[in-house]
MDTraj code that builds the backbone (N, CA, C; nanometers):
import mdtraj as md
import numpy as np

residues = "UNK UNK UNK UNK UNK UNK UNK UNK UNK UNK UNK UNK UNK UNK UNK UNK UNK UNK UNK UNK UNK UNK UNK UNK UNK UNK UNK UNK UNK UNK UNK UNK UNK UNK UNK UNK UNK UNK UNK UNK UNK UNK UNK UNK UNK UNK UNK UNK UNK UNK UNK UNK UNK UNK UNK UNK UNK UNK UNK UNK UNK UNK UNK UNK UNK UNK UNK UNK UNK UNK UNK UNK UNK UNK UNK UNK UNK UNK UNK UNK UNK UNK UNK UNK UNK UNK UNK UNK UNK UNK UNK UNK UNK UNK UNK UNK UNK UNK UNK".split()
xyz = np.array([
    [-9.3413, -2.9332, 11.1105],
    [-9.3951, -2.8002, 11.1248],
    [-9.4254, -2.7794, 11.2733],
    [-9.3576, -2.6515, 11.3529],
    [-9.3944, -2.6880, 11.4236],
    [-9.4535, -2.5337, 11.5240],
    [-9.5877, -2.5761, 11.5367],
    [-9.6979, -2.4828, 11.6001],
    [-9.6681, -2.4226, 11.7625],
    [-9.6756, -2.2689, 11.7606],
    [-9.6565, -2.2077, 11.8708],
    [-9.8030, -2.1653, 11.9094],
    [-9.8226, -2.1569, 12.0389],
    [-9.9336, -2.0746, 12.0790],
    [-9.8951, -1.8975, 12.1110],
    [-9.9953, -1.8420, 12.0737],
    [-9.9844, -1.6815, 12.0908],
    [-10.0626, -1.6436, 12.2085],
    [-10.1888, -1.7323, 12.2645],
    [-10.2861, -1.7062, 12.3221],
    [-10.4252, -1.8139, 12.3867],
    [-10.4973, -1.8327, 12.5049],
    [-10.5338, -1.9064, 12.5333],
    [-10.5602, -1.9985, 12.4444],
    [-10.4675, -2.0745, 12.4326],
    [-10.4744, -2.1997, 12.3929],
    [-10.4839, -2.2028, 12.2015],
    [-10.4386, -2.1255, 12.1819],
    [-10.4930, -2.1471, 12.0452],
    [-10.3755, -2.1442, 11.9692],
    [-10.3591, -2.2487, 11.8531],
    [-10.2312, -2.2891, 11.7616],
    [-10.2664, -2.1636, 11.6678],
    [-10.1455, -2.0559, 11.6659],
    [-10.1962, -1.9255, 11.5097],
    [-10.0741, -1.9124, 11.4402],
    [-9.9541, -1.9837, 11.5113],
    [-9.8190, -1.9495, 11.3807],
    [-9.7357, -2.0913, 11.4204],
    [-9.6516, -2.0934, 11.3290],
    [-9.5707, -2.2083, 11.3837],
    [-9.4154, -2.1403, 11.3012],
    [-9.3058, -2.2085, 11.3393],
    [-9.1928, -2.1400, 11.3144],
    [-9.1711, -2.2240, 11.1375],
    [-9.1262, -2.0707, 11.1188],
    [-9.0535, -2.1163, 10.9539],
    [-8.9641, -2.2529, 10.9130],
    [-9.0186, -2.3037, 10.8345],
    [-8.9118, -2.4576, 10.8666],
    [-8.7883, -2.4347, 10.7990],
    [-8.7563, -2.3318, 10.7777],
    [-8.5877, -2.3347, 10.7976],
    [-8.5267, -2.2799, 10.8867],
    [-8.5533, -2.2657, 10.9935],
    [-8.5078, -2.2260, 11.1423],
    [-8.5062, -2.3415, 11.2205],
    [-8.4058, -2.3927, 11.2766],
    [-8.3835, -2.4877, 11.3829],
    [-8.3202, -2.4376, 11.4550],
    [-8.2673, -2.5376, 11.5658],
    [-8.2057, -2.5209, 11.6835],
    [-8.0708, -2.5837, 11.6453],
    [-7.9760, -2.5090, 11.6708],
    [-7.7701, -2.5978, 11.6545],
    [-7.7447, -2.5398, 11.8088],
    [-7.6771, -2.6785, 11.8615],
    [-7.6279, -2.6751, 11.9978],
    [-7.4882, -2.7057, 11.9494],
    [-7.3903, -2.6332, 12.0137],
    [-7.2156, -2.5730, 11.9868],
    [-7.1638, -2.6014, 12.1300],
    [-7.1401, -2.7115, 12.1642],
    [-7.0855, -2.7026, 12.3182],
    [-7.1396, -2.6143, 12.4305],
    [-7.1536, -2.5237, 12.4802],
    [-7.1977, -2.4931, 12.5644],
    [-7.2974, -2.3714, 12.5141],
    [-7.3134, -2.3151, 12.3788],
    [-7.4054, -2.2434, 12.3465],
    [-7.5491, -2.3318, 12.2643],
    [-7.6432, -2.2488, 12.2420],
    [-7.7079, -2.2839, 12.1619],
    [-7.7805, -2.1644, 12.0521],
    [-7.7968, -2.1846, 11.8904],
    [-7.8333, -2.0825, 11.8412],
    [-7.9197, -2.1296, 11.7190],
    [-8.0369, -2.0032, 11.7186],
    [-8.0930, -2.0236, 11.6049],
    [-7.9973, -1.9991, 11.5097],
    [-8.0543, -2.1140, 11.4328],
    [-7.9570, -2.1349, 11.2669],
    [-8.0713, -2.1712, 11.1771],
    [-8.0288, -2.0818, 11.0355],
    [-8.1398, -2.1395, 10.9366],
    [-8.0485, -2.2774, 10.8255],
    [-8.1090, -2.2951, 10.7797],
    [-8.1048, -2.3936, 10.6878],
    [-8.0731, -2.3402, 10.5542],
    [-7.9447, -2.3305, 10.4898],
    [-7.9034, -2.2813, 10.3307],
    [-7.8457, -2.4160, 10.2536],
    [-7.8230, -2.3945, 10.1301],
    [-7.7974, -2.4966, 10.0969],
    [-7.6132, -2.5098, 10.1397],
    [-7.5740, -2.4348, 10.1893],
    [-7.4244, -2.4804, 10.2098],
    [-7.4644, -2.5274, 10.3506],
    [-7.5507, -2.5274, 10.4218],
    [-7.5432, -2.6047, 10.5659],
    [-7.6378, -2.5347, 10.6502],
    [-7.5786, -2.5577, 10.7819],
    [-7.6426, -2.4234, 10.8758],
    [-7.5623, -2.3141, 10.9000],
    [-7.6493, -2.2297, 10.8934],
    [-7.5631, -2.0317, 10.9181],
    [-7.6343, -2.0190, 11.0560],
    [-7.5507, -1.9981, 11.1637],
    [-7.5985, -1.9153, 11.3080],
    [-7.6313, -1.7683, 11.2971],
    [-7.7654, -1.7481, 11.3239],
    [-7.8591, -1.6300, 11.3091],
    [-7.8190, -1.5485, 11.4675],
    [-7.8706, -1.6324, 11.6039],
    [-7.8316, -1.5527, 11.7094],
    [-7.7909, -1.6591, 11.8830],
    [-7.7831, -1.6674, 11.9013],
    [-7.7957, -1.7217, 12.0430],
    [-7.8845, -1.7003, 12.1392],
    [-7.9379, -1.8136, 12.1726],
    [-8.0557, -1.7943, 12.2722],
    [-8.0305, -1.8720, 12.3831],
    [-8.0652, -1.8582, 12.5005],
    [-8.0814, -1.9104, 12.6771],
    [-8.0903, -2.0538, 12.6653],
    [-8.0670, -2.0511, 12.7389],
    [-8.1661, -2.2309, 12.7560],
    [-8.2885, -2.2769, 12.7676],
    [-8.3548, -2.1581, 12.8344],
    [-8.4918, -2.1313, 12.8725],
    [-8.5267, -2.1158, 12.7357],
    [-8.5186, -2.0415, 12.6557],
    [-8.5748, -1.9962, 12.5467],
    [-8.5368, -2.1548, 12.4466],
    [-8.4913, -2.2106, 12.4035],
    [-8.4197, -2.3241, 12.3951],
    [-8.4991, -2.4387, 12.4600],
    [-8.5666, -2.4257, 12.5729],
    [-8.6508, -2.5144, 12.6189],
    [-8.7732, -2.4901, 12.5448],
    [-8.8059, -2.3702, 12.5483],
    [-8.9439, -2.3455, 12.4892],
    [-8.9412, -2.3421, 12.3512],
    [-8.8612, -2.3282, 12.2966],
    [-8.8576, -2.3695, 12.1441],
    [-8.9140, -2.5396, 12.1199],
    [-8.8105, -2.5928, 12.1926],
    [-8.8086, -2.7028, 12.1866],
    [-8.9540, -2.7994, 12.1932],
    [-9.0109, -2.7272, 12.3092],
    [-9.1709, -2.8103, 12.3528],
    [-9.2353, -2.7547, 12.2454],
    [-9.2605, -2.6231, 12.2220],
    [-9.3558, -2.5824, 12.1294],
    [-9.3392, -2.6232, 11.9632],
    [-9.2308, -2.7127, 11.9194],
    [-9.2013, -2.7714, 11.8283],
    [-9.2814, -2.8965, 11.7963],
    [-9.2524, -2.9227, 11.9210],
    [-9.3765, -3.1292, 11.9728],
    [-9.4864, -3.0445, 11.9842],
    [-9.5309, -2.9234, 12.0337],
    [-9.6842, -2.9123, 12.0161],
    [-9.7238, -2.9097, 12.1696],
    [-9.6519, -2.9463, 12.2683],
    [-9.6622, -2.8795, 12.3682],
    [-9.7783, -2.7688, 12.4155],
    [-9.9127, -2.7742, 12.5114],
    [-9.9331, -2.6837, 12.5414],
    [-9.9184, -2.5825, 12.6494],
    [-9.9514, -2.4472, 12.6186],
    [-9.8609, -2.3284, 12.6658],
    [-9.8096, -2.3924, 12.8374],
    [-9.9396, -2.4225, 12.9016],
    [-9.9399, -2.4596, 13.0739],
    [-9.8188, -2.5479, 13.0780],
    [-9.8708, -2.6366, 13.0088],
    [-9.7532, -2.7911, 13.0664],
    [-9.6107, -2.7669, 13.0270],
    [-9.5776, -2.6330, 12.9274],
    [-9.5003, -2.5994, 12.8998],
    [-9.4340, -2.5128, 13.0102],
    [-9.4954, -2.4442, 13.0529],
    [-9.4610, -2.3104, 13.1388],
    [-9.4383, -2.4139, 13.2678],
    [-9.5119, -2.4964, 13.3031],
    [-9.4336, -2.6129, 13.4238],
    [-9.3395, -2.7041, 13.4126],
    [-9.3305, -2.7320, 13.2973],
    [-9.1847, -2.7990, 13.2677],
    [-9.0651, -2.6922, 13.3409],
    [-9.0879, -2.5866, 13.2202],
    [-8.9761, -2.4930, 13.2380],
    [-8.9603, -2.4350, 13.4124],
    [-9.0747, -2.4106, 13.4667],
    [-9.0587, -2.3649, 13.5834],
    [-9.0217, -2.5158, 13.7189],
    [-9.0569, -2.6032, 13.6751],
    [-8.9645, -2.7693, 13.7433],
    [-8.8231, -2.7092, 13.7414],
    [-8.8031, -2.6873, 13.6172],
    [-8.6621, -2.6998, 13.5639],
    [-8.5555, -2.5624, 13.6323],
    [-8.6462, -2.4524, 13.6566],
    [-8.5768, -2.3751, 13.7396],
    [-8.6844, -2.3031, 13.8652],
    [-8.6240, -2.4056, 13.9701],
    [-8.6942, -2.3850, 14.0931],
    [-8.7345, -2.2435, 14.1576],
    [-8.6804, -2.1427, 14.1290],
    [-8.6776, -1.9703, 14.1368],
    [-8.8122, -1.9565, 14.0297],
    [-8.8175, -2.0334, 13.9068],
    [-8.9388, -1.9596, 13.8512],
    [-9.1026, -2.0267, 13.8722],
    [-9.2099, -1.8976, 13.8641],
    [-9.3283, -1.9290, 13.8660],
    [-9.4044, -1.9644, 13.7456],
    [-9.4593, -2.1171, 13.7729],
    [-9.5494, -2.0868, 13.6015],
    [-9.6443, -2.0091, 13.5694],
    [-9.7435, -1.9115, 13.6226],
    [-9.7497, -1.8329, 13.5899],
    [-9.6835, -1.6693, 13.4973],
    [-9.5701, -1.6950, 13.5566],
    [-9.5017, -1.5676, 13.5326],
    [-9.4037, -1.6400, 13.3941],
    [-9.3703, -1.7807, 13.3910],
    [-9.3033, -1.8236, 13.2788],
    [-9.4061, -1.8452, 13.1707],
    [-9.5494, -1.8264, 13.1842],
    [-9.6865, -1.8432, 13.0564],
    [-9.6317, -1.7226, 12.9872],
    [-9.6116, -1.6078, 13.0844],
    [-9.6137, -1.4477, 13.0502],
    [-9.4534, -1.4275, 12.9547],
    [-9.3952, -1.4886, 13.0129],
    [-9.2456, -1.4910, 12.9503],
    [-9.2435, -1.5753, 12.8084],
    [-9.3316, -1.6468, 12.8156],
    [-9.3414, -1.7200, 12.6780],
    [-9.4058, -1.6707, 12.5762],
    [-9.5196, -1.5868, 12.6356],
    [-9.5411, -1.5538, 12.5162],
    [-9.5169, -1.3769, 12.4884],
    [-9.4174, -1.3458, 12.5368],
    [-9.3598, -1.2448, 12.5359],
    [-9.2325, -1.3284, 12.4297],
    [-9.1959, -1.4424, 12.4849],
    [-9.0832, -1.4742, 12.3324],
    [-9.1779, -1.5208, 12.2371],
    [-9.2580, -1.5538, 12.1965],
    [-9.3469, -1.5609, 12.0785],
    [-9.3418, -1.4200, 12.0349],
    [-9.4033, -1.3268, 12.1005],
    [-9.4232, -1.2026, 12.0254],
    [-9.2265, -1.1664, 11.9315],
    [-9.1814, -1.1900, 12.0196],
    [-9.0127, -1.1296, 12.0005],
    [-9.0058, -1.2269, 11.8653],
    [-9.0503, -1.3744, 11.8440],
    [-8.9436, -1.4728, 11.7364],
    [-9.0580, -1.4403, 11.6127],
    [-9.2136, -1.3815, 11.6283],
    [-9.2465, -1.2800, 11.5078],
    [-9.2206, -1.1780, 11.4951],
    [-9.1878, -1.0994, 11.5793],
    [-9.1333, -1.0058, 11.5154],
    [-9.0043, -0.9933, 11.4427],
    [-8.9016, -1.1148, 11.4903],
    [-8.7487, -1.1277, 11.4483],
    [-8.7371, -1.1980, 11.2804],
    [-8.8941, -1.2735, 11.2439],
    [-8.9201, -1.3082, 11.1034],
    [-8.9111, -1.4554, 11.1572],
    [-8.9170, -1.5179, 11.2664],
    [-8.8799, -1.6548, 11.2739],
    [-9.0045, -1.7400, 11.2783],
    [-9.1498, -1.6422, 11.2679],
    [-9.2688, -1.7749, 11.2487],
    [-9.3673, -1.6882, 11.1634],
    [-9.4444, -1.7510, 11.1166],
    [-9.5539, -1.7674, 11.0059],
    [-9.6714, -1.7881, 11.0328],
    [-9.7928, -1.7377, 10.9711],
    [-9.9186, -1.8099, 11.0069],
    [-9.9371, -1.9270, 10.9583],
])
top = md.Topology()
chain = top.add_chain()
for i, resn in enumerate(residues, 1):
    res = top.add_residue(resn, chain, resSeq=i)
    for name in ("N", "CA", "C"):
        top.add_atom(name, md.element.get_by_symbol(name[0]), res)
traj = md.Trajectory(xyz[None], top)
């Protein structure tokens, strides 16, 4: 199960556990889980793909937002906290997490 933050610091949804991550050679996409296998729902960044990823382990928001901003020298962690949870708001509203 794995817990996203919405807001200083606090665990309030975590993503539906039939949504994972399928990496396809050079893409990567949310895919849910049916019983014939995985079905690809949409394609997401890498960035977004990173942050899936940490906030799965439980990751919090900061050490998250500095990973990602290590990882691309152009971004600020500040401004990648804001971007994150701007994709939190987007993957509830898309049906992809739960309280």
């Amino acid at each position: 199960m794995a817990l996203l933050y919405l807001h200083e610091g606090e665990y309030l949804m975590k993503i539906k556990e039939q949504y994972v991550l399928r990496y396809d050679l050079d893409e990567i996409y949310i895919a849910e889980k049916t019983p014939e296998g995985l079905r690809d729902i949409c394609p997401i960044s890498e960035t977004a793909a990173m942050a899936w990823e940490g906030l799965e382990r439980g990751m919090e928001k900061r050490e998250l937002a500095r990973r990602i901003a290590d990882e691309f020298s152009d971004a600020e962690p500040e401004q990648v906290e804001r971007d994150l949870e701007a994709l939190t708001a987007q993957l509830l509203e898309l049906g992809y997490l739960e309280e």
